[in-house]
C-alpha positions in Angstrom: 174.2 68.7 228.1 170.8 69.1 226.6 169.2 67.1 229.0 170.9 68.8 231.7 169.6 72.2 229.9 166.2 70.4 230.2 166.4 69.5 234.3 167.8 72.8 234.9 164.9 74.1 233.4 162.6 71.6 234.9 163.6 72.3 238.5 163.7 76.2 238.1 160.4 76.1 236.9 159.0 74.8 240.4 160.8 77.4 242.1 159.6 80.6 240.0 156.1 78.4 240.4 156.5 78.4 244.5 157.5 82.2 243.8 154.9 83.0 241.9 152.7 81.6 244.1 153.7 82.7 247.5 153.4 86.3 245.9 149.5 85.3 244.3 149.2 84.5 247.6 150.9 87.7 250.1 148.3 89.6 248.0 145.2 87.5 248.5 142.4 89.5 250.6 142.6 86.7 252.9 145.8 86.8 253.9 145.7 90.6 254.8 142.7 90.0 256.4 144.3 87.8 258.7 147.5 89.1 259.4 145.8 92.1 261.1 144.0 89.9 263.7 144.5 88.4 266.9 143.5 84.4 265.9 142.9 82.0 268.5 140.8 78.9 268.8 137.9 80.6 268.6 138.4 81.8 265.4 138.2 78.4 263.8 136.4 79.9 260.7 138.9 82.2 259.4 141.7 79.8 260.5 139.6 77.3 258.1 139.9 79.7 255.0 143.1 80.3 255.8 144.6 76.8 255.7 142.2 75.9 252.9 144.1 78.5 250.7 147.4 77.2 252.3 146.1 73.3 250.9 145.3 75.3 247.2 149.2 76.0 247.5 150.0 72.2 247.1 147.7 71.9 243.9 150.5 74.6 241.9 153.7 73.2 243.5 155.1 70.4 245.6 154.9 71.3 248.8 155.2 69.5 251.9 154.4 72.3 254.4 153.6 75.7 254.3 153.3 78.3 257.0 151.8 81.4 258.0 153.8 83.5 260.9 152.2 87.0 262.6 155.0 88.7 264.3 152.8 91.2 265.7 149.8 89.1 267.2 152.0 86.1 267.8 150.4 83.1 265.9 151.6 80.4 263.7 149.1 78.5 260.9 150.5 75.4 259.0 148.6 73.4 256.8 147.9 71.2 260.3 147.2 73.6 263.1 147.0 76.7 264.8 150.0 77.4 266.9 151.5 80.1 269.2 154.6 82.1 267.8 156.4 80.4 271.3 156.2 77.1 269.7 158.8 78.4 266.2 162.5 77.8 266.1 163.4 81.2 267.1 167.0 80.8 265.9 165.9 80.1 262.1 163.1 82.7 262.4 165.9 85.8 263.6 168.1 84.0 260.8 165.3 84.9 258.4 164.3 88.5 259.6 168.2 88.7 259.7 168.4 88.4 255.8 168.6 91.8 253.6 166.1 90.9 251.1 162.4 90.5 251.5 162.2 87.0 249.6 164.8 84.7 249.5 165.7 80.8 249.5 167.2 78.7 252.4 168.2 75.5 252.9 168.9 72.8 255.5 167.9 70.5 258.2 166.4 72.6 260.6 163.2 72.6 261.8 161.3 75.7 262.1 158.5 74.3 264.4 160.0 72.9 267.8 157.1 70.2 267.9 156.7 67.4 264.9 154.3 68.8 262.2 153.0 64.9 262.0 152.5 62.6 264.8 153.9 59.7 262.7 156.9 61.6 262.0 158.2 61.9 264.9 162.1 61.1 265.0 162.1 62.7 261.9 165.0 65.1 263.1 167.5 62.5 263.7 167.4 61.7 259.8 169.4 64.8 258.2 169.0 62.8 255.0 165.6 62.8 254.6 164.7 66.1 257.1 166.9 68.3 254.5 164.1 71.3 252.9 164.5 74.1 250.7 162.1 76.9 252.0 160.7 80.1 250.1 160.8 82.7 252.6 158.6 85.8 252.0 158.4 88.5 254.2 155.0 90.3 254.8 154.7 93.1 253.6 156.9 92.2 250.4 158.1 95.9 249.9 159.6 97.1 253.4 163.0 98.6 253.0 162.7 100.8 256.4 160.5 99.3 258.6 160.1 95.4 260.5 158.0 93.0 258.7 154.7 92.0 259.7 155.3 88.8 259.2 156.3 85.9 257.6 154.9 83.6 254.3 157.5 80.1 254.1 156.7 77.6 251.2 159.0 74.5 251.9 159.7 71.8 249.5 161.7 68.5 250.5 164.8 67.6 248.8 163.7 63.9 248.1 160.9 66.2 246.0 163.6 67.7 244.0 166.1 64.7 243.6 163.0 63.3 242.2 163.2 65.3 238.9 167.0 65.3 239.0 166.6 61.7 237.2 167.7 62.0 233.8 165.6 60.0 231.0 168.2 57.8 230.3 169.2 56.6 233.3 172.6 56.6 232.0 173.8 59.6 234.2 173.5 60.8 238.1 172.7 64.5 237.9 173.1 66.7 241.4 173.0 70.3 242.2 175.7 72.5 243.6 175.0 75.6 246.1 176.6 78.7 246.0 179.3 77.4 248.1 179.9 74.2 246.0 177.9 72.2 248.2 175.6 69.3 246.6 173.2 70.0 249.6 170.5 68.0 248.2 172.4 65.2 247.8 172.8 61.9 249.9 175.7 61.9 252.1 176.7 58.7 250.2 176.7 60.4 246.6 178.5 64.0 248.6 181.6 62.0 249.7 181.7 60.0 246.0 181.4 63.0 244.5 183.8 65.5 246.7 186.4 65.7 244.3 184.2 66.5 241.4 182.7 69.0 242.9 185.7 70.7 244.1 187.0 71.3 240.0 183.3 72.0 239.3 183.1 74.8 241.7 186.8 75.8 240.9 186.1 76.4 237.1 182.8 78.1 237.9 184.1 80.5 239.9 187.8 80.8 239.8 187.8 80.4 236.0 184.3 81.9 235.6 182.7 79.7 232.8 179.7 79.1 233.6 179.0 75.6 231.5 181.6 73.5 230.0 182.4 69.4 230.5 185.8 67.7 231.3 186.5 64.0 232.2 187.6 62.6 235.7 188.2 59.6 238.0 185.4 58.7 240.5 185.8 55.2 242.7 187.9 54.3 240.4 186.1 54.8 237.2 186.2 57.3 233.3 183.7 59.6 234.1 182.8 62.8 232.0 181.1 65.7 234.0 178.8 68.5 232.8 178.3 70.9 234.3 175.5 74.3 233.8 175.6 77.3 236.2 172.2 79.0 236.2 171.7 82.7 236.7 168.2 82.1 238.1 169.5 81.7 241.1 173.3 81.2 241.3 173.1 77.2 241.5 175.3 74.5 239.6 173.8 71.8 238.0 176.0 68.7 237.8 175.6 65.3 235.3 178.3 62.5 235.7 178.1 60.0 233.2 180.8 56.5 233.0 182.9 56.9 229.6 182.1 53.3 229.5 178.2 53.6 229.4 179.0 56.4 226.8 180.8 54.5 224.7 179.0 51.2 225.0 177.0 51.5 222.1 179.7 52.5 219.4 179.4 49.2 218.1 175.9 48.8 217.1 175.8 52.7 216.2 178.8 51.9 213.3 176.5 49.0 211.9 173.1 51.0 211.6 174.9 53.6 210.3 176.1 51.6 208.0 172.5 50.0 207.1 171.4 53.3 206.9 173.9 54.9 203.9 173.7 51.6 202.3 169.8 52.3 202.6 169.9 55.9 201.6 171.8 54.9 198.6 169.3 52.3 197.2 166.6 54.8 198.1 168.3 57.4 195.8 168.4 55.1 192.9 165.3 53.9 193.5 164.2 57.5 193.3 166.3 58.3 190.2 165.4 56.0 188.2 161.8 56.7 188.7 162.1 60.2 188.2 163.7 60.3 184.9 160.7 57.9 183.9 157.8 60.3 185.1 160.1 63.8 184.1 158.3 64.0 181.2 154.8 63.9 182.3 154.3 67.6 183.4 155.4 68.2 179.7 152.9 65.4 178.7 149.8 66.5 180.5 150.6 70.3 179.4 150.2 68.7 176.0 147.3 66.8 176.8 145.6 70.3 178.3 146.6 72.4 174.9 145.0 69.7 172.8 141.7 70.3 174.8 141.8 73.8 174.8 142.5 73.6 170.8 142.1 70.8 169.4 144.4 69.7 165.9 142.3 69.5 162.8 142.2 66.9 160.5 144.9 68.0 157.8 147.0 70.1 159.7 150.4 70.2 160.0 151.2 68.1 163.0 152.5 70.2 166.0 155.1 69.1 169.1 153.9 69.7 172.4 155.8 73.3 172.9 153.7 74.9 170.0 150.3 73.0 171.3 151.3 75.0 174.7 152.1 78.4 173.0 148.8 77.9 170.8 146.8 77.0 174.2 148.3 80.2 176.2 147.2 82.5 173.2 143.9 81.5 173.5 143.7 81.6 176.9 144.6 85.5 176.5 142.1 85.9 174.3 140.0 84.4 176.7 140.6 87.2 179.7 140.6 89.9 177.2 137.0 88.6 176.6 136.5 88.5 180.3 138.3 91.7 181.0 135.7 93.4 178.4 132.6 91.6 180.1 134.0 93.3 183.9 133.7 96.7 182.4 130.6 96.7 181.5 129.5 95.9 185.1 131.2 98.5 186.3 128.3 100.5 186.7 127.3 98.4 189.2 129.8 97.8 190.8 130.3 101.8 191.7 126.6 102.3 192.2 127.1 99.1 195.3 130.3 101.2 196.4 128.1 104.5 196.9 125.6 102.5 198.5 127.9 101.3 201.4 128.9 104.6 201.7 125.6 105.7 202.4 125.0 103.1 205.2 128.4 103.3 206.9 129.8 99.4 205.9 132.6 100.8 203.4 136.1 100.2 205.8 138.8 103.0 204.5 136.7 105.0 202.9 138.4 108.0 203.5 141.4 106.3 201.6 142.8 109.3 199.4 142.9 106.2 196.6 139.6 104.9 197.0 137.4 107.0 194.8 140.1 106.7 191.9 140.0 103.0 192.1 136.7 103.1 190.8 136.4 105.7 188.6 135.0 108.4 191.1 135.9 112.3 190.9 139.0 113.2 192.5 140.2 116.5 193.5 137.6 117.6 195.4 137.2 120.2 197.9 133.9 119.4 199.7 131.0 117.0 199.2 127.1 117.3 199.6 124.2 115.2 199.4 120.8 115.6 197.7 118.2 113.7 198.4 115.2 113.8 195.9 111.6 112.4 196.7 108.5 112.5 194.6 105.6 113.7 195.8 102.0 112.7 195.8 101.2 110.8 192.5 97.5 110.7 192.9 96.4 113.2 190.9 99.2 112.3 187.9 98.5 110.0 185.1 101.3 107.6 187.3 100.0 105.2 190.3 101.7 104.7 193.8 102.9 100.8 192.6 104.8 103.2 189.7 106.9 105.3 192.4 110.1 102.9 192.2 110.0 102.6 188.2 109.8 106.2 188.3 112.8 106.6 190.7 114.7 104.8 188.3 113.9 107.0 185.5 115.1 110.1 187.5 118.0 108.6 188.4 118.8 108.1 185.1 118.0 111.6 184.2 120.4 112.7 186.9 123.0 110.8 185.5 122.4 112.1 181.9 122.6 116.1 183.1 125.2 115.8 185.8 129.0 114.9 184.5 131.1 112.2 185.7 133.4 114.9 187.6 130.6 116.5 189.4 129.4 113.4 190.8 129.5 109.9 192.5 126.9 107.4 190.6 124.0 108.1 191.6 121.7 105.2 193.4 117.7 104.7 194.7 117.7 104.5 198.8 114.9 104.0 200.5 112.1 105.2 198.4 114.2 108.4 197.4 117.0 109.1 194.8 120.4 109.9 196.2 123.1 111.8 194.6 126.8 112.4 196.4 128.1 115.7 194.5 131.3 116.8 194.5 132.7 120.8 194.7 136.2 121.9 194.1 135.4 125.3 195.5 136.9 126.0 199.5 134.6 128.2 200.4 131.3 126.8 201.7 129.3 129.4 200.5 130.8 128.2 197.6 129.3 124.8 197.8 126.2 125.4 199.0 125.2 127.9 196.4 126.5 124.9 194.1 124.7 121.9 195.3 121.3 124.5 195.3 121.8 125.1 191.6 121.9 121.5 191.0 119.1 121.0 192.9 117.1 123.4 190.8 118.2 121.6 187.8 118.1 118.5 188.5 114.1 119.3 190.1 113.6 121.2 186.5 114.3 118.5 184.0 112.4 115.7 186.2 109.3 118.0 185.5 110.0 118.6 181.8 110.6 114.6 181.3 107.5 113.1 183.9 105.8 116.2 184.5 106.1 115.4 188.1 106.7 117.4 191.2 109.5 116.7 193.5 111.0 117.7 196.9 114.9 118.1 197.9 116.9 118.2 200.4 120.4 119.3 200.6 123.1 118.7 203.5 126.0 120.6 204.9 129.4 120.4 202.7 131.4 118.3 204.3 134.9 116.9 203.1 135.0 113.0 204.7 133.6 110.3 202.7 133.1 108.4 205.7 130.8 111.7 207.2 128.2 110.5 204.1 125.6 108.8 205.8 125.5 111.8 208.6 125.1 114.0 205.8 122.2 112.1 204.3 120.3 112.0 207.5 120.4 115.7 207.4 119.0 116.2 203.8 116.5 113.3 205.0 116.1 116.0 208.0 115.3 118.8 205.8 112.8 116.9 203.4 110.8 116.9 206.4 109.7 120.7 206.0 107.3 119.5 204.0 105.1 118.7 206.1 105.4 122.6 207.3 106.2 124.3 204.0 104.0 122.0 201.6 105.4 120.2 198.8 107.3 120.9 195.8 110.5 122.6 197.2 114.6 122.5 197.9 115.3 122.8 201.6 118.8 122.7 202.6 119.5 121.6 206.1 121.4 124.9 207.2 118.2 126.8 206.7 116.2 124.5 209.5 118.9 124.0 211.9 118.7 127.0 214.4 115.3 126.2 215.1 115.1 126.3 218.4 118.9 127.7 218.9 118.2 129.0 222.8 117.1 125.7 224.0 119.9 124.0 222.4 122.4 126.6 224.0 121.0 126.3 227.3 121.3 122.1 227.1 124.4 123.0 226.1 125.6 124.5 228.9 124.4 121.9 231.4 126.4 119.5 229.5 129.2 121.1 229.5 128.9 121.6 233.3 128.2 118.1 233.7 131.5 117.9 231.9 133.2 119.7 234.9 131.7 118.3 237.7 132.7 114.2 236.0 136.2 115.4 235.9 136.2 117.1 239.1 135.2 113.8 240.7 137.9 112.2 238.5 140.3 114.1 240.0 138.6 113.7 243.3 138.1 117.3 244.3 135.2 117.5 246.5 135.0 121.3 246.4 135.5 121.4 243.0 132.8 119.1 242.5 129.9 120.8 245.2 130.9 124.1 243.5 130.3 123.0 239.9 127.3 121.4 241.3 126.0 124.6 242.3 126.5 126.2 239.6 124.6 123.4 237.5 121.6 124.1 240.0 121.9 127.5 239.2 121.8 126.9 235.5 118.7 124.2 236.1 116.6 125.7 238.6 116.7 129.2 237.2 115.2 128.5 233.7 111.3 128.2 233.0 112.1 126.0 229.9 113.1 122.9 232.5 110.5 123.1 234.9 109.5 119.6 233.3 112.6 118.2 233.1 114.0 118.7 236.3 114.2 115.3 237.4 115.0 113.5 233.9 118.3 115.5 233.3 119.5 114.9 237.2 118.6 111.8 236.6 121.0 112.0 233.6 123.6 113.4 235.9 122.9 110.6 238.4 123.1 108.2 235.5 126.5 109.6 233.8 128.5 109.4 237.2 127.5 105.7 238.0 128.9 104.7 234.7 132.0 106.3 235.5 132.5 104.5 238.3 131.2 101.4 236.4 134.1 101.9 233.9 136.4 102.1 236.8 135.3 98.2 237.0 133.2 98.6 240.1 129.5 98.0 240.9 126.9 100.5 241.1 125.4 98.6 244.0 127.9 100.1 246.3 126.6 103.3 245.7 123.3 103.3 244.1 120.5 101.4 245.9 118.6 100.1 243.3 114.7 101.7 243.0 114.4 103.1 246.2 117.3 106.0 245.5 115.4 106.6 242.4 111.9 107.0 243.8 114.0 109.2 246.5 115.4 111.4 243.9 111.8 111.7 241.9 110.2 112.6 245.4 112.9 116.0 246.2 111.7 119.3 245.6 113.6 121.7 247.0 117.2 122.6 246.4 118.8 121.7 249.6 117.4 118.3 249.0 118.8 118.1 245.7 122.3 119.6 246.8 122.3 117.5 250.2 121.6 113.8 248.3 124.1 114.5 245.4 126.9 115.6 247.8 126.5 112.9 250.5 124.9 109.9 248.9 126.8 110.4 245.4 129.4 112.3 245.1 131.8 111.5 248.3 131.0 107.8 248.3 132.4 107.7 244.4 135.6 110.0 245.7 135.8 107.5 248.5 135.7 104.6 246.0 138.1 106.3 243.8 140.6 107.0 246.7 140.9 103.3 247.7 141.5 102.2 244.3 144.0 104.9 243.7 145.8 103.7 246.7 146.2 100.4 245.6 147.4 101.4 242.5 150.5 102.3 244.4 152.0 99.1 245.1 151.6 98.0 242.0 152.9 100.5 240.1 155.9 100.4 242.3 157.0 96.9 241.6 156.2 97.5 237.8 158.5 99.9 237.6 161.2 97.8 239.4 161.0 95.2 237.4 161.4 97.1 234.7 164.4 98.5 236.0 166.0 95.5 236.9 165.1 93.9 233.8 165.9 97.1 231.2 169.1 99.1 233.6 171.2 98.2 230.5 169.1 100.7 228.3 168.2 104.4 228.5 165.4 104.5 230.2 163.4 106.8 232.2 160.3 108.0 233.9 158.5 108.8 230.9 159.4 105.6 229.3 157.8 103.6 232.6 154.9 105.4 232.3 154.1 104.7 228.9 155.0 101.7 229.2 152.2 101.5 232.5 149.5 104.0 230.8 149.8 106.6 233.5 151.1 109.9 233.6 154.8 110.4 234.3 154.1 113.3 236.9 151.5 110.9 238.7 154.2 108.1 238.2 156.6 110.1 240.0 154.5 110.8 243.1 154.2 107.5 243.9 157.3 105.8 243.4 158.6 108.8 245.5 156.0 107.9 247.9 156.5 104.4 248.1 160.6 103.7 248.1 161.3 107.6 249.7 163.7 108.3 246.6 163.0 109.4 243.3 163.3 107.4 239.9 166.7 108.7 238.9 168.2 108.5 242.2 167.3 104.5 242.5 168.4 103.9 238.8 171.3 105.8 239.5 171.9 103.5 242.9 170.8 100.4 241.3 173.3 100.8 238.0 176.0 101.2 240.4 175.5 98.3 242.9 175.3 96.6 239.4 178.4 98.0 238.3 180.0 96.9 241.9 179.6 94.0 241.4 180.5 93.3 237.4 184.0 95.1 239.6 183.7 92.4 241.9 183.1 89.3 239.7 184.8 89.8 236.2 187.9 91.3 234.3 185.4 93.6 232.2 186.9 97.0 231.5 185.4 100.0 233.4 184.5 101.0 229.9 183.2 98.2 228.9 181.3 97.7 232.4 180.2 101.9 232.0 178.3 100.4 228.6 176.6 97.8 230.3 175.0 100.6 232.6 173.9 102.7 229.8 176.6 105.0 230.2 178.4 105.4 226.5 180.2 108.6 228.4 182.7 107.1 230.5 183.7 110.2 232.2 180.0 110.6 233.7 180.2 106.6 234.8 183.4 107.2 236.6 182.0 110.8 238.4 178.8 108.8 239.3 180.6 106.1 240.6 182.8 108.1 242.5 179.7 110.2 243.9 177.9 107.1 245.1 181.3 104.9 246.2 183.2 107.5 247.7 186.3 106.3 245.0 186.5 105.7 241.3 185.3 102.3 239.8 189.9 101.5 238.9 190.5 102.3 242.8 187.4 100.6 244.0 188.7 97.2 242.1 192.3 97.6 243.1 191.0 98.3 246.5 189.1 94.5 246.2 192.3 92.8 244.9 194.4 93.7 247.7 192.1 92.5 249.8 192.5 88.9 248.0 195.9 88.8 247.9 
């Protein structure tokens, strides 16, 4: 049975691989390409690309022949020629546009071209044996529900191809494949009539009986045999193995006498093993022993110890030991916290907004908002100290701001880049609060550094903020407002509130340009064209009307330029099919006037990107379509819905709905509805299930709603619709 399992598996991997393929391929630019021209002779290029695709087939799976069929022009490419549609089988094409689903498999002895595909083979058609094919049919397009195809994609694999992996390992067993129908129909005609009879209990218990695997024994030419037998849901086909009881069985003899060899074996072995073991179980006690001794060695005159008390004496000291160490980690602790507040100050600490992080090592806790001071000396020329002494003296006041400040108030305090930096800590909300706090400090810390060097320093102060992890942004801002000296002279505590509405109006005008810009990315997002030529307007309004730009015209519609290109780049597409390279940049330096401006962004940016943005919604479509199939066919048995789909697809359910809508001309719940039903049909049709039991495997725990949406979609109840179905039988 296992290597049944394993052909089973074997073969249905080359047909979900032909699958697979055929649908890589339906999508392939080429093949759409293609299938909406005329090809003749003349177009011996294209018919060139085409086949060598068709050949790239063949490299994936074994085919022996794969064909390319335009309904609407009326042209046939195999992997040989180019032929007219005249030249097909048109019995075995209408047979194929005939069939309900869109990709299916066939099988027989037919040919579908009229001529031989192979010179050689010629008189191929009077062999059945070796003519019989299994064919992949793919209609083009895949999704059509209400209107013809356009034409036809058919992978075809001989069945010598797939008898060929129907050979067990062993050689001991002849393993076949039943349709549908019961009919081995890859099968010799030799090994059909041997193995009629078989075949007939086979299909009997698969779907009389509906057991879908099992094995029994019967009589074939005259011999034992045992049969196995696998049904696979894949595709509804039986796999057969028939093995003779006497090849089974033939063995039995030599299998008693190595099993035999092999207890007797086994037994020695585990004396063997015993005997050795109770030799070496006293070694771990021994080298335990041996360790102790090292670790304390007995003196001479001692009273002599067993091996337990040499372990108990050699764990003691061992404590002692990491008491020893434990005492020697402490007093590097300083360190330790000073290199934690340094990775805070350069961003490389990961969770350091961990609530349990500070109280790990020993920080403050509690607090309601942080600041950062930032001290720097200033010139040491005319002290009794020299430049070379600026980081010893750093040191010192670092020290000094460790002595003054408590533990609570405070993270350690550390030397950064040539300037002392202290993180303090404030339980007050208010930020008045803190401010007034950290500017006290400031002034204390700035008066003890004179009374100790008799040196003048400068200090900044940040905003109070509450996030460890904002620490570094907050240093750059006291860094920020230690640059006042250079305005205000030395020797003074600026905090960064004070100096940052300089220059408030120009920042509220770039302001509002950004958050135009803003609008006029979404609005092409959306792909509004209005929307987006209006907030353009209005951004020329803003730009063109203020004196403060008149330099910077260019540079921030350059920026505009520049921000809607790598939108469209992180919609994965090239900026070449929009932007052309340096001479649209020398073309947007060179405008001047405003109709210019307006006229270049609106037809040689902005409708090219909606344009871009259309196609690729489009063939979003499709895709999302047949996601959200699969997932129904795959998941019907759960509750799901449209908001589960598109969460599962990272779109938005409203947009999600508009397109399957679009695309299958229902909504979501009406083909879930439809589809839970058909599957509940035919659970009706094909097992003894309970209509409870078959409401469940719907997703329908309410019984009462099954039976009423049954009944809605039927016309009768799911009881009458089965009693209706075995009247019919009998």
């Amino acid at each position: 049975m296992h290597l049944l399992n394993q052909t089973r598996m074997r073969v249905e991997q080359v047909l979900d691989s032909m699958q697979r393929t055929a649908l890589q391929f339906e999508n392939s630019s080429l093949l759409s390409s293609v299938m909406n021209s005329r090809l003749s002779g003349q177009d011996f290029i294209q018919v060139r690309e085409l086949m060598k695709e068709m050949f790239n087939l063949q490299t994936q799976t074994i085919l022996n022949q794969v064909y390319v069929i335009n309904l609407k022009h009326g042209w046939v490419v195999d992997l040989n020629s180019l032929k007219s549609l005249e030249g097909m089988n048109s019995t075995e094409l209408n047979r194929y546009l005939d069939h309900k689903d869109s990709i299916f498999w066939v099988t027989g002895s037919e040919e579908i071209s009229k001529t031989a595909d192979h010179p050689e083979m010629e008189g191929w058609n009077s062999n059945k044996e070796t003519n019989t094919t299994l064919r992949l049919v793919n209609k083009i397009p895949l999704l059509t529900r209400n209107t013809a195809p356009l034409g036809i994609l058919i992978l075809q694999i001989t069945a010598k191809d797939i008898r060929s992996m129907l050979e067990p390992v062993n050689l001991r067993a002849a393993q076949y494949i039943l349709d549908e129908q019961g009919n081995a129909f890859l099968s010799p005609a030799a090994d059909r009539e041997a193995y009629q009879s078989i075949n007939r209990q086979v299909f009997g218990k698969v779907q009389q009986n509906g057991i879908s695997n099992g094995a029994f024994h019967a009589e074939s030419k005259g011999n034992k045999v045992s049969v196995l037998y696998s049904k696979s849901d894949y595709n509804g086909w039986t796999y057969v193995s028939v093995v003779s009881l006497d090849k089974v069985t033939d063995q039995t003899g030599k299998i008693a006498l190595i099993t035999a060899a092999a207890c007797f074996g086994i037994i020695l072995t585990v004396l063997i093993v015993s005997l050795l073991g109770s030799q070496r179980m006293y070694s771990p006690i021994r080298r335990l022993q041996e360790f102790a001794a090292n670790v304390q060695p007995q003196r001479i005159g001692q009273e002599r110890k067993d091996e337990f008390e040499y372990i108990q004496d050699s764990l003691n000291s061992l404590a002692v030991s990491r008491n020893e160490l434990d005492r020697q980690m402490k007093s590097q602790t300083i360190h330790l916290r000073e290199f934690y507040v340094l990775k805070l100050f350069t961003e490389q600490m990961p969770g350091a907004d961990d609530p349990y992080a500070s109280e790990r090592y020993g920080f403050p806790c509690g607090w309601a908002s942080l600041g950062v001071l930032t001290l720097e000396l200033d010139n040491l020329q005319q002290t009794r100290f020299q430049e070379q002494d600026r980081e010893l003296l750093l040191f010192a006041v670092n020290n000094i701001v460790s002595e003054i400040l408590p533990e609570e108030a405070r993270f350690s305090p550390i030397v950064l880049n040539h300037s002392q930096v202290t993180l303090l800590t404030c339980k007050e909300e208010r930020i008045e609060a803190g401010q007034e706090l950290f500017n006290e400090t400031a002034r204390e810390i700035k008066a003890k550094v004179e009374e100790y060097l008799g040196l003048e320093c400068s200090i900044g102060i940040s905003h109070p903020f509450k996030r460890l992890s904002d620490t570094k942004r907050a240093y750059h801002e006291s860094l920020a407002a230690l640059k006042m000296r250079f305005v205000l002279g030395p020797n003074i505590i600026v905090c960064y509130a004070d100096i940052e509405d300089q220059g408030s109006i120009e920042k509220n005008a770039y302001i509002k340009l950004k958050r135009i810009e803003d609008q006029i990315l979404l609005a092409l997002e959306e792909r509004q064209t209005e929307k987006a030529e209006q907030q353009f307007e209005q951004y020329l309004d803003e730009l063109l009307c203020k004196d403060g730009f008149h330099q910077e015209h260019h540079m921030l519609l350059l920026q505009l330029a520049s921000r809607t290109l790598s939108m469209l780049q992180e919609q994965g597409y090239s900026m070449k099919q929009v932007w052309d390279g340096e001479d649209e940049l020398n073309h947007l330096l060179r405008m001047q006037t405003r109709n210019e401006i307006a006229g270049w962004f609106q037809h040689r940016l902005f409708k090219p990107v909606i344009s871009i943005l259309e196609d690729m919604a489009d063939k979003q479509f499709v895709n999302i379509t047949r996601r959200i199939l699969e997932i129904v066919h795959d998941h019907y048995e759960k509750d799901i819905s449209l908001e589960y789909c598109a969460a599962i697809l990272n779109f938005n359910p409203a947009y999600v709905s508009r397109v399957f809508k679009k695309e299958m001309d229902v909504s979501f719940s009406e083909y879930l509805s439809q589809y839970r039903m058909n599957v509940a049909k035919n659970l009706l049709d094909t097992t003894e299930m309970k209509v409870s039991e078959i409401g469940k495997k719907v997703s329908y725990t309410n019984i009462s709603a099954f039976i009423r949406t049954f009944r809605r979609t039927f016309g009768i109840t799911p009881g009458q619709y089965r009693d209706q179905k075995h009247n019919e039988k009998r």
